[in-house]
C-alpha positions as CSV (number, residue, x, y, z in Angstrom):
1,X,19.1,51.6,-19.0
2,X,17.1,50.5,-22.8
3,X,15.5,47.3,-22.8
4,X,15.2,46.0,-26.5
5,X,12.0,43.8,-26.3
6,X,12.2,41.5,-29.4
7,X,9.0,40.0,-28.9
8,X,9.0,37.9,-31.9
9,X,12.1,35.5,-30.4
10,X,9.1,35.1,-27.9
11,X,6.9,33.6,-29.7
12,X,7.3,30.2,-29.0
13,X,5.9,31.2,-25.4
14,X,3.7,34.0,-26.3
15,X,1.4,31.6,-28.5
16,X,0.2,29.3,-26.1
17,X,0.0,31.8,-23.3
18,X,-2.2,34.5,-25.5
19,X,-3.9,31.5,-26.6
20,X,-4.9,30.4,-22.8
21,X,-6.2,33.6,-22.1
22,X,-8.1,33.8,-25.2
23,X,-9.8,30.4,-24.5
24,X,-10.9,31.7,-21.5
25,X,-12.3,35.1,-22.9
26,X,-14.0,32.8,-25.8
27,X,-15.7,30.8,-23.0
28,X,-17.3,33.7,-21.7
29,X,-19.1,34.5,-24.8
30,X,-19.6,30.7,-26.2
31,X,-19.3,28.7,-23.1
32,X,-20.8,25.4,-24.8
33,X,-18.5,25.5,-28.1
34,X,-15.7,23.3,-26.2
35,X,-14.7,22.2,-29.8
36,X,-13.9,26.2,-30.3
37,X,-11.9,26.0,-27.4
38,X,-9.9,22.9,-28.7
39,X,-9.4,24.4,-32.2
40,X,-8.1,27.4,-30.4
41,X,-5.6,25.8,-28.3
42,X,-4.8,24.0,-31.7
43,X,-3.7,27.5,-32.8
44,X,-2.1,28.2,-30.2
45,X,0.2,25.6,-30.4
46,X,0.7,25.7,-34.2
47,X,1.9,29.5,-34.1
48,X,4.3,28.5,-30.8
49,X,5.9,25.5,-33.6
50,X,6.0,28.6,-36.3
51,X,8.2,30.7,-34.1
52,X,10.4,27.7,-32.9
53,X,11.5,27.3,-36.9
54,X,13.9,30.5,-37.1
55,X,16.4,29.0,-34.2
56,X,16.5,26.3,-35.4
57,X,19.0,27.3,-38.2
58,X,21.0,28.9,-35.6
59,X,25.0,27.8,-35.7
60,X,27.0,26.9,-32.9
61,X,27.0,30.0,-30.4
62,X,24.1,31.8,-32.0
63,X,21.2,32.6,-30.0
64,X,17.8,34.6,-30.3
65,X,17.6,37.1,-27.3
66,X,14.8,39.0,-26.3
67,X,14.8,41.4,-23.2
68,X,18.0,42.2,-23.9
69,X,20.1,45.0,-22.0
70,X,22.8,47.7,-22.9
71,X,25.3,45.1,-21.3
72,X,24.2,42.7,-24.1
73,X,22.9,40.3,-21.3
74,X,19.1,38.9,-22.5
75,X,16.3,37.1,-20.1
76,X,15.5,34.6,-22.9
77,X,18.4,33.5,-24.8
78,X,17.3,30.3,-27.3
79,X,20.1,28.3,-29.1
80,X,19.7,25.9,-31.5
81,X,19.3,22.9,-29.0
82,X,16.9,25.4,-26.8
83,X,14.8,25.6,-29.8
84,X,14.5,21.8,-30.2
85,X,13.3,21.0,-26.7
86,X,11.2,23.7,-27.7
87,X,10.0,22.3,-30.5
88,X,9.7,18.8,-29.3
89,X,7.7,20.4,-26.0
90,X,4.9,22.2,-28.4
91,X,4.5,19.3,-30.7
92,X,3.9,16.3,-27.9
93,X,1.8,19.4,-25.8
94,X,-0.5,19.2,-29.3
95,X,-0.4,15.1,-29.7
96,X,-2.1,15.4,-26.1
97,X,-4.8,17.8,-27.9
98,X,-5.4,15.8,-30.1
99,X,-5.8,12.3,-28.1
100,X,-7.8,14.3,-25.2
101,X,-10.3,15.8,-27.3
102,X,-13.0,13.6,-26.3
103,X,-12.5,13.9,-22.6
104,X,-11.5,17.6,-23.1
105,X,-14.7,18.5,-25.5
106,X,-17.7,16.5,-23.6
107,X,-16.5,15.5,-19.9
108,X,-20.0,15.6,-18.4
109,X,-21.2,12.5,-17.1
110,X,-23.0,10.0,-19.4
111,X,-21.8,12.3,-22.2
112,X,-24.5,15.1,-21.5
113,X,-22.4,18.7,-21.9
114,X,-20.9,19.9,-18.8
115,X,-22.1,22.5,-16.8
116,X,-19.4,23.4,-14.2
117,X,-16.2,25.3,-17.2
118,X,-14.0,22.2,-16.2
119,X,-13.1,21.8,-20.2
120,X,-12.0,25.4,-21.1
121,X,-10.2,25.6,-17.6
122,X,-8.1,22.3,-18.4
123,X,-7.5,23.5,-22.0
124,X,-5.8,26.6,-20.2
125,X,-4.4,24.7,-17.8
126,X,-2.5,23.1,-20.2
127,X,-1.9,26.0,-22.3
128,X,-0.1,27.9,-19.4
129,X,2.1,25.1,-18.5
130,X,3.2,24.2,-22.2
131,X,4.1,28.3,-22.5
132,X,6.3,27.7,-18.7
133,X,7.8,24.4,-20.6
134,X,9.0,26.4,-23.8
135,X,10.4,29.4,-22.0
136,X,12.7,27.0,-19.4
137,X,15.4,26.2,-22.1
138,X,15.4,29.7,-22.7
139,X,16.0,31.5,-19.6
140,X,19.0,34.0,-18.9
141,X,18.9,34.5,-15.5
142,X,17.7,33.3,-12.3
143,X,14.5,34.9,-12.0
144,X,13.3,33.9,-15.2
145,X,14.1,30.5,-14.9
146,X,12.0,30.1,-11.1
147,X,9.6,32.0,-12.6
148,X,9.0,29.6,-15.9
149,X,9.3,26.4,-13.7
150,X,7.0,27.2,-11.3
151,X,4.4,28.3,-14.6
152,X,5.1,24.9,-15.9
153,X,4.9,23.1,-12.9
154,X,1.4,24.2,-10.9
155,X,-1.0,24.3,-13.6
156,X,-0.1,20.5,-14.0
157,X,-1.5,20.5,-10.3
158,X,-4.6,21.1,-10.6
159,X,-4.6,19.0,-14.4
160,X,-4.8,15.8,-11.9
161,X,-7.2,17.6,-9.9
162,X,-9.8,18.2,-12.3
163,X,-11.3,14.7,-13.5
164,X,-14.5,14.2,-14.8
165,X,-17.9,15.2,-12.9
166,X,-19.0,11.8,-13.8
167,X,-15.8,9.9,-12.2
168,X,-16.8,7.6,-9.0
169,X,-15.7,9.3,-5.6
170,X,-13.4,6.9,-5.3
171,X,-11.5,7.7,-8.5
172,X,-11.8,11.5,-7.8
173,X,-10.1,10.9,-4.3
174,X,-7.4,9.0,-5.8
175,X,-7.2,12.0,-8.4
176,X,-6.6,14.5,-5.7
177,X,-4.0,12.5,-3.8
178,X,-2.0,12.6,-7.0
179,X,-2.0,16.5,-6.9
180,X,-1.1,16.5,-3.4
181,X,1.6,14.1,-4.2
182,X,2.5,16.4,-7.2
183,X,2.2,19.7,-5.2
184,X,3.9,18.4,-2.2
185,X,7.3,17.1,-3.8
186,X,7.1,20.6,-6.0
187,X,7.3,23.4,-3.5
188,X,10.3,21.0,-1.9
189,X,11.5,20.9,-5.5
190,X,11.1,25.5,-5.4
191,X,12.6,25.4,-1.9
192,X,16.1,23.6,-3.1
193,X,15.9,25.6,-6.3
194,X,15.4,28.7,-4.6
195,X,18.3,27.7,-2.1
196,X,20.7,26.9,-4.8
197,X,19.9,30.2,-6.6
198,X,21.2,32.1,-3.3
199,X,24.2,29.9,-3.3
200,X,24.7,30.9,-7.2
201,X,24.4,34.8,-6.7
202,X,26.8,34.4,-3.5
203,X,29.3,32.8,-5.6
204,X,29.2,34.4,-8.8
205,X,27.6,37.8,-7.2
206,X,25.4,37.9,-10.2
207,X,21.5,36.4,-11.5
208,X,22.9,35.9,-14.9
209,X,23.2,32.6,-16.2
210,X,25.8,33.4,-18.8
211,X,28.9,30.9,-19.0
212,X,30.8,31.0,-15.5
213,X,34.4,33.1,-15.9
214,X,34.7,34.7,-12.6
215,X,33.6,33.2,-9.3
216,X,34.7,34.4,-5.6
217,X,33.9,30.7,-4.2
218,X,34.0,28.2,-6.3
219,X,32.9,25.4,-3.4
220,X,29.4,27.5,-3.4
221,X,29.1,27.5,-6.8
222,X,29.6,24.0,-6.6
223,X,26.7,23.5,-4.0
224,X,24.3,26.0,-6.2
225,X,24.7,23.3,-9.1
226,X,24.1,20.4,-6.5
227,X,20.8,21.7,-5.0
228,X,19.5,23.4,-8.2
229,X,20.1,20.0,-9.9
230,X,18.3,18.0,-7.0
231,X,15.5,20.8,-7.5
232,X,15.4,20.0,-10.9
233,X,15.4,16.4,-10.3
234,X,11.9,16.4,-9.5
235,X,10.5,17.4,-13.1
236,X,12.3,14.9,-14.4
237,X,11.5,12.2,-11.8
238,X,15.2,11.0,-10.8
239,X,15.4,9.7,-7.7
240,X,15.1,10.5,-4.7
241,X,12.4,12.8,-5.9
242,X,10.6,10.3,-7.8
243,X,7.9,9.1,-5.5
244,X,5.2,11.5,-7.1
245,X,5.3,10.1,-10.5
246,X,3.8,6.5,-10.1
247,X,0.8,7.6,-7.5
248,X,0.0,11.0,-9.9
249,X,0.6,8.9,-13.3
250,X,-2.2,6.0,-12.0
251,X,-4.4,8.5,-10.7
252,X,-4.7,11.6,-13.2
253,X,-6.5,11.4,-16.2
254,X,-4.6,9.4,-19.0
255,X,-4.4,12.2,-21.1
256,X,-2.9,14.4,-18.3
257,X,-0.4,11.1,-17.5
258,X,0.8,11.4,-20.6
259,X,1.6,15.2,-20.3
260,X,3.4,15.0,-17.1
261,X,4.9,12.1,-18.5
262,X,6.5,14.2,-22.1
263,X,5.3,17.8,-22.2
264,X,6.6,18.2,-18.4
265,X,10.3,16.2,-19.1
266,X,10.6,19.1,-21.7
267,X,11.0,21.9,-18.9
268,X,13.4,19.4,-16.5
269,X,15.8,18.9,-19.0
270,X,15.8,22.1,-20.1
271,X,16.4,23.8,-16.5
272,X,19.2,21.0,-16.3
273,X,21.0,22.5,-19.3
274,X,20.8,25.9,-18.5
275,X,22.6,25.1,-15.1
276,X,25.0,22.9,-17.3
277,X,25.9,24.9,-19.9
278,X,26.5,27.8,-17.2
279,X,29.2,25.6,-15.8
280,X,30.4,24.1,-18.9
281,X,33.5,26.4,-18.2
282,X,34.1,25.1,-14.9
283,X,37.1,22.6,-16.1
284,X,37.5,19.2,-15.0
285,X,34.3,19.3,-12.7
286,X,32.3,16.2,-12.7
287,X,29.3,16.8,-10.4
288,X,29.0,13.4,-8.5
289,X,25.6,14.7,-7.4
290,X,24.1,14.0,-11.1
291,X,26.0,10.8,-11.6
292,X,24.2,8.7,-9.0
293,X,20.6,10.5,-9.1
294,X,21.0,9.1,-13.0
295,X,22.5,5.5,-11.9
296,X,20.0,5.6,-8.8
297,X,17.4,6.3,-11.1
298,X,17.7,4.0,-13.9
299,X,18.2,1.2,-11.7
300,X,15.3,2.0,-9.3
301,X,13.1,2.6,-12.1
302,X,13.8,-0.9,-14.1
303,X,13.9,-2.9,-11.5
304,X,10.3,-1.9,-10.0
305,X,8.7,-2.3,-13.4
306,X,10.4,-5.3,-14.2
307,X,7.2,-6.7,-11.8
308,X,4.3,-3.9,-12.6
309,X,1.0,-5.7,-14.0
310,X,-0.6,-2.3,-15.0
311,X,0.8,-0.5,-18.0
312,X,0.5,3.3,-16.7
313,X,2.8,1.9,-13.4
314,X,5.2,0.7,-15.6
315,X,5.2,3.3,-18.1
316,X,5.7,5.8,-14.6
317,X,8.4,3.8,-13.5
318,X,10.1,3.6,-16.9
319,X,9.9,7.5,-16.6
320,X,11.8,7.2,-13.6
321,X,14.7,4.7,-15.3
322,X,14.4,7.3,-18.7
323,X,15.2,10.1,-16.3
324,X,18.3,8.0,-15.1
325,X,19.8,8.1,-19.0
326,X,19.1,11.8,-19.4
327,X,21.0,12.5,-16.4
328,X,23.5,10.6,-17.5
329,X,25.6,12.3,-20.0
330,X,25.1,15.7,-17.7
331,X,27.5,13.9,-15.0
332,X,30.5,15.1,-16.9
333,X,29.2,19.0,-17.4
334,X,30.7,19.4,-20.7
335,X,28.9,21.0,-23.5
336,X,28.7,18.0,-25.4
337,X,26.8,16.3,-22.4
338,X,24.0,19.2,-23.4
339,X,23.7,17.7,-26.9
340,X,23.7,14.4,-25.7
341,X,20.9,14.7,-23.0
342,X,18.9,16.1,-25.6
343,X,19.0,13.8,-28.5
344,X,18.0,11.1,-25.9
345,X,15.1,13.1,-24.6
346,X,13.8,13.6,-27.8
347,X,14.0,9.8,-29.0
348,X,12.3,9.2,-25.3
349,X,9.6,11.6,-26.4
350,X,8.5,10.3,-29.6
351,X,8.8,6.4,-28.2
352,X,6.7,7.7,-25.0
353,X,4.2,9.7,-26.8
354,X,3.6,6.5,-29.2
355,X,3.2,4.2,-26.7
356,X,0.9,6.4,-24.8
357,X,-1.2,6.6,-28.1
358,X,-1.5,2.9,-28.3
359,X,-2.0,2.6,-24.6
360,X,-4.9,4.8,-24.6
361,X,-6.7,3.2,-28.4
362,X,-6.5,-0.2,-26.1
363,X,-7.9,1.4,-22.7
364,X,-10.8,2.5,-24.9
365,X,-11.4,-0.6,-26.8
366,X,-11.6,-2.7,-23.7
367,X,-13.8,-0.9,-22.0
368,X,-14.7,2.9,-22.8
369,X,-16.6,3.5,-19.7
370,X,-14.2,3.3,-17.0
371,X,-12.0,6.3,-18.1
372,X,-9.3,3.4,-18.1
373,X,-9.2,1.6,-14.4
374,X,-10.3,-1.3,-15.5
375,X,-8.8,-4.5,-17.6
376,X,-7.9,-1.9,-20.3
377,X,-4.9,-1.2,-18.4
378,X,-4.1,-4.2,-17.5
379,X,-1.0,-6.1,-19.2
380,X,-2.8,-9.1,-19.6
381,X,-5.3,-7.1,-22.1
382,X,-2.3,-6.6,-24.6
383,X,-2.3,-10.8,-24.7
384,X,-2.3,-11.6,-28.9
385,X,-2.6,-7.9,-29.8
386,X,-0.5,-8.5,-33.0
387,X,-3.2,-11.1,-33.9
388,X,-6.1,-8.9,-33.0
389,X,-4.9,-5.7,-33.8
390,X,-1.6,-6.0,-35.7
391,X,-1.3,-2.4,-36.7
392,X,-1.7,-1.3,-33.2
393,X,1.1,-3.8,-31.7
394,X,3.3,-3.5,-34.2
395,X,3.8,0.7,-33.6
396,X,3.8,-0.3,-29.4
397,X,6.4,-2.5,-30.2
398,X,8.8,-0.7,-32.0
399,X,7.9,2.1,-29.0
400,X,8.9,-0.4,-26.8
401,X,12.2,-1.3,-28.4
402,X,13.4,1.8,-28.9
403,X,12.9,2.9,-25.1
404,X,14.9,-0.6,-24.7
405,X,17.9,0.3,-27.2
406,X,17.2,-2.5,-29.1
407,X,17.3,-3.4,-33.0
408,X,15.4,-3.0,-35.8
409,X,14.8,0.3,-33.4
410,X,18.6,2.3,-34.2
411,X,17.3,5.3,-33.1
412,X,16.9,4.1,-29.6
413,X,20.2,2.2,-30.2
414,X,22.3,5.3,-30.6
415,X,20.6,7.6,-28.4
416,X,22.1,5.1,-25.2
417,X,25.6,5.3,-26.7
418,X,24.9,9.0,-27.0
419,X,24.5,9.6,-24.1
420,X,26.9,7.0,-22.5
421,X,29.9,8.5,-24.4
422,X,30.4,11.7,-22.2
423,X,30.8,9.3,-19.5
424,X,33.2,7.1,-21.4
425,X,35.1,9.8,-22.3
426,X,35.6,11.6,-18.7
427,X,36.6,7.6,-17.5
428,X,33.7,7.8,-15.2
429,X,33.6,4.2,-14.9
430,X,31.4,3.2,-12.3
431,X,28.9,4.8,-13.8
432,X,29.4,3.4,-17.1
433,X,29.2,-0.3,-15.6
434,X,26.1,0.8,-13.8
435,X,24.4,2.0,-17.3
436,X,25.6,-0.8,-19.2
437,X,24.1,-3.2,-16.4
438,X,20.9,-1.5,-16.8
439,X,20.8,-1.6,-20.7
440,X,20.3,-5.3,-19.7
441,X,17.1,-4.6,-17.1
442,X,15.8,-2.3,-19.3
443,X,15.8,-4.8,-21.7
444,X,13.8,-7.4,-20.0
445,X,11.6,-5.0,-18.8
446,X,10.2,-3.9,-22.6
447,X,10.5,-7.2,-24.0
448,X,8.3,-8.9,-21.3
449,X,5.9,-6.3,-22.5
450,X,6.7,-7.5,-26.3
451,X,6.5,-11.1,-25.3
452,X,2.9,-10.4,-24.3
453,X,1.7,-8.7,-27.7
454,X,3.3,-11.3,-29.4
455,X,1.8,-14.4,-27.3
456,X,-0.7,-16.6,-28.9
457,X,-2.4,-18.4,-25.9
458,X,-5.2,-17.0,-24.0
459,X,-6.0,-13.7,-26.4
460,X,-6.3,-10.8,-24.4
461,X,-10.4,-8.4,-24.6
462,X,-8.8,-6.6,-27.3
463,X,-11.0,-7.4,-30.8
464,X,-11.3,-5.9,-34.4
465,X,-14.8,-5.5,-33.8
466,X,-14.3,-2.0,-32.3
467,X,-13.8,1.1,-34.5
468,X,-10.2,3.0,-34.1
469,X,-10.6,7.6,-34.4
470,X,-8.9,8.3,-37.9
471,X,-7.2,11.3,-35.7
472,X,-5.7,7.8,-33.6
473,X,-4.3,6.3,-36.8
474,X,-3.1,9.7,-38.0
475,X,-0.7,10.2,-34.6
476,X,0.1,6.2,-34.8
477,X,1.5,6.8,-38.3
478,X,2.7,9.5,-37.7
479,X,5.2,8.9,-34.8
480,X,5.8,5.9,-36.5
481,X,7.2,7.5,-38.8
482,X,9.0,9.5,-37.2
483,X,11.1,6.4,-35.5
484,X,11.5,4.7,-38.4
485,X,13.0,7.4,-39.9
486,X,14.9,7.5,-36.7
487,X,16.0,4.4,-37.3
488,X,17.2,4.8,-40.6
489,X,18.8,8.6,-39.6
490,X,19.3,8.2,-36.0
491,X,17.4,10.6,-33.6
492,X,20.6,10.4,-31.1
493,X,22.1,13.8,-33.1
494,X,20.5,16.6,-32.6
């Protein structure tokens, strides 16, 4: 049996793995460059965005294989929507680069260098589990996508572990309970996965993960989908596996929250469409088991942070209501479901990743030595931020309206009735009227954060007196951008 490598489809993976290695290796010899280690990370990520481009120009059933046998069956398979979760994982995996620099570079206490490798290690870290995240929407087979989960998953463990030496005890305890949270719901997230991928070889009698044409019992198959869905459910934080995400986003570092809370959502959705699109031949099957973890999920999720106070709780249970709409249109397993998950996750990425930019410029304006537990993450601190800092409110508030699916924010707009038509169009109409009821919560949930930005009584801490990073205007105007352009050529196709 030949094996034809084709490493170069692998690149997307292979660059931020090599370069986790090699910041490790680099440590050894200049352990106090931590910039080096940055810059090489940088790299890292840059090359994995390089080899993303060439499958991106794929057609409709074109893929790039590598480990490919006689058979013509590959272990990594990437289409043209693979490569764009792909794409979209590498470049919010280097926005958090760029935004944890500081903490990343110089996270001794007081700002004296640190002694004890904690910055190359988290640079690693997050290196490792950004080349787990790409290779997910790749995978061919069963082992292979365990295998890349599990990479993208752990590392992220001991990210909310490893806080700063300087942190009070009391912030580092909280830190560690949000890794046992984290690592707790995970290996019961391996275990289902695990069981549904024994359920999946006794039905099918085969680890591949090709499209579905000959199965000895379809009930199994049908229970391999449900548990390796609920397994999956976890990443993405649906409910019932959801309880993780508001204990580990308050008590990681905010740099870390806003990985879990993008980079991570990368590898959920992308496990979810491999399952999906290996059943997309299975006609007229509507797993029931997705359609109420997504209505469970959206409605949990608004209706807790329709009465948060602190920004990164509400931002963790809006993950939780987000996670709700990308399961949505994956209710009707049909290969247009796939496309529609994904344009929304990508319009949820660059609306996340912008408000988490603006969430973490204020954090640091209020008060930059508390690591953010204090008033900076308070709501009350955004109180007249378009007065105080107009070009600051003005980018959270278009984040914040486009997670809503609200005007002048299109993008955001057609993204919800992207993903809301599979479900119209299979007559699934329960949990249409259960999405269209929580287009209104999720409404009142962002704009009570916009009513706050634009209030004019009682000005929040927040002040033009303090200096804003040029590297934090670059992201903000960037991902701007990049929703206003949405707007204008809606993000909801892919």
């Amino acid at each position: 049996m030949n094996i034809d490598l084709r490493l170069m489809a692998t690149l997307p993976v292979l660059a931020p793995a090599a370069a986790a290695v090699l910041v490790l290796l680099v440590d050894v010899a200049l352990p106090d460059r931590r910039r080096v280690h940055l810059g090489l990370a940088a790299l890292g990520l840059v090359v994995g965005v390089a080899g993303v481009l060439p499958g991106l120009r794929l057609g409709a059933g074109d893929r790039r294989g590598a480990f490919c046998l006689d058979s013509g069956h590959c272990g990594y398979a990437a289409t043209h929507l693979t490569s764009v979760l792909q794409l979209a994982g590498l470049l919010a995996a280097l926005v958090v680069l760029v935004l944890a620099r500081d903490d990343w570079a110089a996270p001794g206490a007081g700002g004296a260098p640190d002694r004890t490798g904690r910055a190359p290690v988290v640079v690693a870290l997050a290196l490792a589990a950004t080349a787990g995240v790409v290779a997910v929407p790749a995978a061919g087979d069963l082992g292979t996508l365990l295998v890349s989960l599990e990479l993208a998953t752990l590392p992220t463990v001991a990210l909310v572990a490893l806080v700063r030496t300087g942190w009070p005890s009391e912030r580092r305890a909280r830190a560690v309970d949000g890794a046992v949270s984290l690592l707790t719901t995970s290996l019961v997230s391996f275990a289902l996965l695990a069981l549904g991928a024994a359920f999946w070889v006794a039905a099918t009698g085969s680890t591949v993960l090709g499209s579905v044409t000959d199965v000895a019992h379809p009930p199994l198959l049908v229970m391999a989908a449900v548990l390796m869905v609920a397994g999956l459910a976890f990443k993405v934080s649906a409910v019932p596996f959801h309880a993780w995400t508001p204990i580990t986003y308050a008590a990681a570092p905010m740099p870390v929250t806003l990985y879990l809370a993008t980079v991570s959502k990368v590898a959920a959705l992308g496990g979810l469409v491999v399952v999906v699109q290996a059943l997309g031949v299975v006609d007229g099957t509507t797993l029931v088991a997705v359609a109420v973890l997504a209505a469970a999920s959206m409605t949990l999720g608004n209706l807790v942070a329709l009465v948060q106070q602190d920004v990164l709780r509400l931002l963790a249970w809006s993950t939780v209501a987000q996670a709700g709409w990308v399961l949505l249109p994956l209710a009707t397993l049909s290969s247009r479901a796939t496309q529609a998950a994904g344009s929304y996750l990508v319009v949820y990425l660059a609306a996340t990743l912008l408000a988490f930019v603006v969430v973490l410029t204020v954090a640091v304006l209020v008060t930059a030595h508390d690591q953010g537990e204090g008033p900076g993450t308070r709501l009350s601190a955004y109180r007249g931020l378009l007065r105080s800092r107009p070009l600051l409110a003005l980018p959270l508030g278009l984040a914040l309206l486009t997670l809503a699916g609200l005007p002048p924010a299109v993008g955001g707009v057609v993204a919800k009735i992207a993903a809301l038509r599979p479900v119209l169009g299979e007559e699934i109409w329960w949990l249409a009227l259960v999405a269209a009821l929580n287009v209104a919560l999720g409404i009142a949930v962002y704009l009570r954060w916009v009513a706050v930005l634009v209030a004019t009584d009682r000005p929040g801490p927040v002040t033009a007196a303090v200096r804003v990073p040029a590297p934090t205007w670059v992201l903000v105007g960037l991902l701007t951008l990049l929703l206003v352009v949405g707007s204008i050529v809606p993000l909801g196709v892919v």
